[in-house]
N, C-alpha and C positions, 0 to 999 in steps of 0.2 A: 577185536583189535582197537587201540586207542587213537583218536584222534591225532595226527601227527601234522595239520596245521592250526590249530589250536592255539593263539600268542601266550606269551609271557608278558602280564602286563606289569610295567614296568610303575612300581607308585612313584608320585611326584606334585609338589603344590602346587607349579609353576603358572599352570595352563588355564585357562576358561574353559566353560563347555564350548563355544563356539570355535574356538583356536585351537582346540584339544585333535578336534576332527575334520576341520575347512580352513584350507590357507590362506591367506589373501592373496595372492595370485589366482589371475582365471585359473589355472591347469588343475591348481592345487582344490581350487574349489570345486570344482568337475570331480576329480579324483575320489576329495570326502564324501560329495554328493551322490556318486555313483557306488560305492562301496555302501553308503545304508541304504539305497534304493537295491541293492541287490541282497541284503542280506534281511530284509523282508517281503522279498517279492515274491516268493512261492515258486511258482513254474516257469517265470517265465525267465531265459536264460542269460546269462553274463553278457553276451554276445550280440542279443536284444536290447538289452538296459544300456551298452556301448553306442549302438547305435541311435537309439533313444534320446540321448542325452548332447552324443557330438553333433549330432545332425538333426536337430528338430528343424529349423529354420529352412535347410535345403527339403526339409519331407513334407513342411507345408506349400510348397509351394511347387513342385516335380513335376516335371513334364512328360507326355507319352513321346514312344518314339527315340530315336538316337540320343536327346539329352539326357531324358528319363533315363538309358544302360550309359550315358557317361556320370550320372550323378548314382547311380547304384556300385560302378566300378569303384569310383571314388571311393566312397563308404567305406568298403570292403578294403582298400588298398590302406587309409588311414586309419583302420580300426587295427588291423595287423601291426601297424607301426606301435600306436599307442596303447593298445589295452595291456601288453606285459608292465608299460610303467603303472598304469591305473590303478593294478592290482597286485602288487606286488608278491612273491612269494603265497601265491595262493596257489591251487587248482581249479583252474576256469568253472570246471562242471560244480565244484562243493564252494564255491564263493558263495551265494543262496545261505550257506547253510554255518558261514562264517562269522565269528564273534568280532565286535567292535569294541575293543575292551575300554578305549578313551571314555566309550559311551556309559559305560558304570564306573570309572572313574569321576568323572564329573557329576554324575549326579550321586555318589557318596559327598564331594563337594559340598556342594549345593544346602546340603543339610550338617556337614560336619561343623564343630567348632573347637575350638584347643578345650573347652571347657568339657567338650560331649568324649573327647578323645578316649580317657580312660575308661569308662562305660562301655564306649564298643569295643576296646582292646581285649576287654574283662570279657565281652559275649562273645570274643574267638577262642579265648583261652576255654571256655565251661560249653562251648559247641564242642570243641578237638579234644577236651581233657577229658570224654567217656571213654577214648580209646582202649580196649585191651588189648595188648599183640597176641596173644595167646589165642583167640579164637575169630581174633583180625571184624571186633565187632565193635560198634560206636563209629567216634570219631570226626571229622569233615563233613557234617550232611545235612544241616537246618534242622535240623531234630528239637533246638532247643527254642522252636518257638512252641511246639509242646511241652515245654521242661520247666515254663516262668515260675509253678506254681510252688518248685522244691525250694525250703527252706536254703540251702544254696545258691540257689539262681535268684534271691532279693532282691528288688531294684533292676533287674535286667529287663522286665519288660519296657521300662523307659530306652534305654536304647533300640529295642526291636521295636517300637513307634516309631523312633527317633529314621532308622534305615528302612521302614516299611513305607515311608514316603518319598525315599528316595528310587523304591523298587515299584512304586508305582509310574513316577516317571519314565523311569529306564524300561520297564515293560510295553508302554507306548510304543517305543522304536523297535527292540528285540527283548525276548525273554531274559531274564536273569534268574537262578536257581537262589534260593537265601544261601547257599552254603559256598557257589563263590561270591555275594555280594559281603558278606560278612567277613570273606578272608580278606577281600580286596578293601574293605572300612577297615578293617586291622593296621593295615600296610598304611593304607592313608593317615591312620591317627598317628602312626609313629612317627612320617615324614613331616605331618601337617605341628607337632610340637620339636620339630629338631632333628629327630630319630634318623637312620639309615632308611636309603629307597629300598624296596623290597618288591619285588619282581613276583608276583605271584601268576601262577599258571589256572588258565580257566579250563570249566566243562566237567565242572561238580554236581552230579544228580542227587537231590534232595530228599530224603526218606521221607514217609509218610505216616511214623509213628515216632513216640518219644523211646529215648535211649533207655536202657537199662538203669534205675538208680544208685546209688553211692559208688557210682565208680571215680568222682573225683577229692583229689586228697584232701581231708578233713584240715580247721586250723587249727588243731590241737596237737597235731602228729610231732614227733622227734627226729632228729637229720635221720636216722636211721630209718624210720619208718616211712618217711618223705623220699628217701632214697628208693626202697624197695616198690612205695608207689609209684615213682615214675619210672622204676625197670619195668611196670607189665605193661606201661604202653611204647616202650620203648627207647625210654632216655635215656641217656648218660647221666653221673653224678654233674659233670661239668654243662652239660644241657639243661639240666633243672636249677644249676644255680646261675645259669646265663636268662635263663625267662621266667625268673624270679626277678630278674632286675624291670621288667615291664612294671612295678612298682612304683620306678621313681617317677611316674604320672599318679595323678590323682591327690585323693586327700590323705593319702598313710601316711605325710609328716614327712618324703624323703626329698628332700630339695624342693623347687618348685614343683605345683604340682598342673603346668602346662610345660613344661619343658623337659623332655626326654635326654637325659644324660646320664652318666653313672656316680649322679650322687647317692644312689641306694647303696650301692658297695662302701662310698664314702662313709657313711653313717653308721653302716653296720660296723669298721674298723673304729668308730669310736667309741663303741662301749654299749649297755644295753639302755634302757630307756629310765630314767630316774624318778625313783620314790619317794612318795609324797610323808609329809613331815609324822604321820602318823606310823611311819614302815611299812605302807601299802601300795602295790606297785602303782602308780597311775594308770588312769583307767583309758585306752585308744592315746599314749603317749606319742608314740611313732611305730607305725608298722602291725603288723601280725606277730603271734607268739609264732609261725611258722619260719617269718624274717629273719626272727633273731635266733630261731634253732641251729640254722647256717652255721651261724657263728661256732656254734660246741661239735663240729664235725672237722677236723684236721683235713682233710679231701675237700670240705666245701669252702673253708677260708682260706686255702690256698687259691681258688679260682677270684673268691671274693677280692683279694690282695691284689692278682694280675689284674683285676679288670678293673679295681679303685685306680691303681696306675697309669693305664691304658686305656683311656676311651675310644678309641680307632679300634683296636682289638673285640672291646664288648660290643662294638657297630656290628661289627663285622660277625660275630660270632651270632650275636641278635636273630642278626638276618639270615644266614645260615641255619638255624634249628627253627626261626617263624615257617621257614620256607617246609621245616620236615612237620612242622605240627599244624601245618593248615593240609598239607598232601595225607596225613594219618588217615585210616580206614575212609578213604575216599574210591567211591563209585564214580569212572570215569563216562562222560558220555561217549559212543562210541560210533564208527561213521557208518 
């Protein structure tokens, strides 16, 4: 059975690690404080850690006798009052065993930059993009920090350096699996350059072997062939040319390449990439030979068209299929 208090963490730039999880207010600060004291503390219960925390001061100093059961009544009386806020939407007994997801938000943070953004976008797309549906194998699981070495995965060990100090931090407080820190550095690099928030759900258990090879689509393929590779792991025509547009980050020429927008669809409505005075196409002009195959499929430049129109639209649509290709053949933890 799947975890069913498990958060949906919601990405966002806004926050500090400190502000992320402690408010300034007493209450609020009691609240953060007592939420990671329980979700590292092993045995000992919710209940305890409440008491713990509201009443240190009265338990140093307790007297036997009649004051002693008026200062234990008390406790009990205020701890009834206040633990349902403290803890919101948990189960007392599996708080213990509860994620803090602000807590790997912030420290993706900590180490993201608009410049790193495309890097880690690229190492959610070539984690998720082994997926096959057919035998519901690859997928969402950290697989590919065994994977650095495929001709493919080039350059990708610089970002899994890049988020392995950030999982060193985060493991300090509580575990983090690489396959939700990797989903959750995804979401972040979209919002951290402009992109839509993206709500990703934790309690992705991480494989302990590399994926199967060639299962993600080569850049040489044709809309046709691009097509039929992203039906085995599951996508729509209109899904592969909506997370084709994670492009317009980086250096493939489509707009800026720290700002997440649909300049990629722009570019591609204005023609292909131009040739150099010899008749030879330019060499990395703008984009992949994959980019521009879009273009010669009547199904995928119709989507191209809506979404060069509509940037509210490809937000939205973005975040909608990020959400189905970080969830792809994912092993949930279970309670």
């Amino acid at each position: 059975m799947e975890l069913t208090n498990i958060p949906y963490l919601a990405s966002s730039s806004s926050s500090s690690f400190f502000s992320s999880y402690c408010s300034s207010t007493c209450r609020g600060r009691r609240a953060g404080k007592l939420f990671l004291t329980a979700s590292a503390a092993g045995g000992r219960s919710a209940d305890d850690l409440a008491h713990s925390q509201l009443f240190e001061q009265e338990n140093e100093g307790a007297l036997s006798g009649p004051r002693s059961s008026w200062h234990y009544k008390r406790r009990e009386f205020t701890s009834a009052i206040f633990l349902p806020f403290l803890l919101p939407h948990a189960d007392i007994a599996s708080a213990a065993e509860a994620y803090d997801g602000s807590i790997i938000r912030s420290g993706v943070r900590n180490v993201l930059t608009k410049a790193k953004a495309a890097g880690v976008l690229r190492l959610v797309f070539h984690d998720a993009g082994t997926f096959d549906v057919s035998d519901k194998s690859g997928g969402m699981n950290g697989s590919i920090i065994y994977e650095v070495d495929r001709p493919e995965n080039t350059g990708l060990n610089r970002s899994i350096k890049i988020l392995g100090k950030a999982k060193a931090g985060i493991d300090d407080i509580q575990k983090v699996s690489w396959a939700d820190l990797i989903a959750v550095a995804g979401a972040e690099a979209v919002a951290l350059c402009g992109g839509p928030e993206i709500p990703v759900r934790l309690g992705r258990l991480d494989s302990s072997t590399a994926d199967p090879a060639g299962k993600l689509p080569e850049e040489t393929l044709d809309a046709a062939a691009l097509k039929l590779a992203f039906s085995t792991k599951g996508f729509s025509t209109q899904e592969m040319v909506v997370l084709s547009g994670a492009h317009t980050i980086g250096g493939k020429g489509f707009g800026s390449p720290v700002i997440f927008d649909n300049s990629y669809f722009k570019v591609l409505l204005e023609g292909k990439p131009q040739t150099s005075s010899s008749g030879m196409e330019a060499k990395a002009m703008v984009g992949l030979r994959t980019d521009w195959a879009l273009t010669e499929d009547d199904e995928c430049l119709r989507w191209i068209r809506i979404y060069a129109e509509d940037q509210a639209r490809f937000f939205d649509d973005f975040r909608d299929t990020y959400i189905k290709l970080v969830d792809s053949g994912v092993t949930w933890r279970t309670a």
